[in-house]
C-alpha positions as CSV (number, residue, x, y, z in Angstrom):
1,X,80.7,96.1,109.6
2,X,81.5,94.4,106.7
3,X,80.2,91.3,104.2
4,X,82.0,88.7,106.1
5,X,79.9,89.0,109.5
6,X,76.9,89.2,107.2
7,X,78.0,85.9,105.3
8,X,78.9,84.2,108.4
9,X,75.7,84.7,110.4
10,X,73.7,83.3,107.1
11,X,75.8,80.3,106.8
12,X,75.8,79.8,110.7
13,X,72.2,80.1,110.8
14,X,71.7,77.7,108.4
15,X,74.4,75.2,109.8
16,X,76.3,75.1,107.0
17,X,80.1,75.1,107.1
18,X,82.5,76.6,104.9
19,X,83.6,73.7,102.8
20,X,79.5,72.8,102.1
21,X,78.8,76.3,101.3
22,X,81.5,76.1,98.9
23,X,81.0,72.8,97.3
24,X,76.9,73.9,96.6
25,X,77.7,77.2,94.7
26,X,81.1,75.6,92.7
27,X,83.5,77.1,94.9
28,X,86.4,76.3,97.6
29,X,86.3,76.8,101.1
30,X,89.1,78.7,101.1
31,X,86.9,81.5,98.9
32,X,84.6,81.5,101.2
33,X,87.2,81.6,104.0
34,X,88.4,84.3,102.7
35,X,85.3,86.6,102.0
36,X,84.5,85.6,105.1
37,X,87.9,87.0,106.9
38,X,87.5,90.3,105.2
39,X,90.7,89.3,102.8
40,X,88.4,89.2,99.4
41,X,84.8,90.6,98.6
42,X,82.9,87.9,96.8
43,X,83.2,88.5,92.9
44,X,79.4,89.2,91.6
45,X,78.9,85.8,90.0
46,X,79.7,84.4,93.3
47,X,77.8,86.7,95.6
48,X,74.9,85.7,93.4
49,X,75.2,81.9,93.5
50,X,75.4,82.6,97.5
51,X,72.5,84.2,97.8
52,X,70.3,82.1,95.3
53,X,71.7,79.0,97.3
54,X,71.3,80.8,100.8
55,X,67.5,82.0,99.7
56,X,68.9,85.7,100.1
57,X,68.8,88.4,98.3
58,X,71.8,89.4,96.7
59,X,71.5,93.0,98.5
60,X,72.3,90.5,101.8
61,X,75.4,89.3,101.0
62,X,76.4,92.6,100.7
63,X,74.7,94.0,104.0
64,X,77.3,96.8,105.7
65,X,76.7,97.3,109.5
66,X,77.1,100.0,111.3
């Protein structure tokens, strides 16, 4: 469950890694890092510059699995 698969399967699938991601929306890696480990959810000004950078809709940033 949880953003952080969710973030991490887009940004995998897209061959990006953590410290690109970061650098395109104005972030660190260590944000993403985190949101990715489950340790922060992604503020909504930065789950919005994901997914306008990752082509996404916001609503898959926030995608909860079963």
């Amino acid at each position: 469950m949880a953003i952080n698969n969710t973030l991490k399967d887009i940004r995998e699938e897209r061959n990006l890694i953590q410290a690109d991601l970061a650098e395109a929306i104005g972030s660190c890696s260590q944000t993403i890092g985190r949101i990715e480990r489950g340790e922060r959810n992604p503020s909504l000004e930065i789950a919005i510059r994901l997914a306008h950078y990752l082509k996404v809709p916001v609503e898959d940033i926030f995608q909860v699995e079963d």
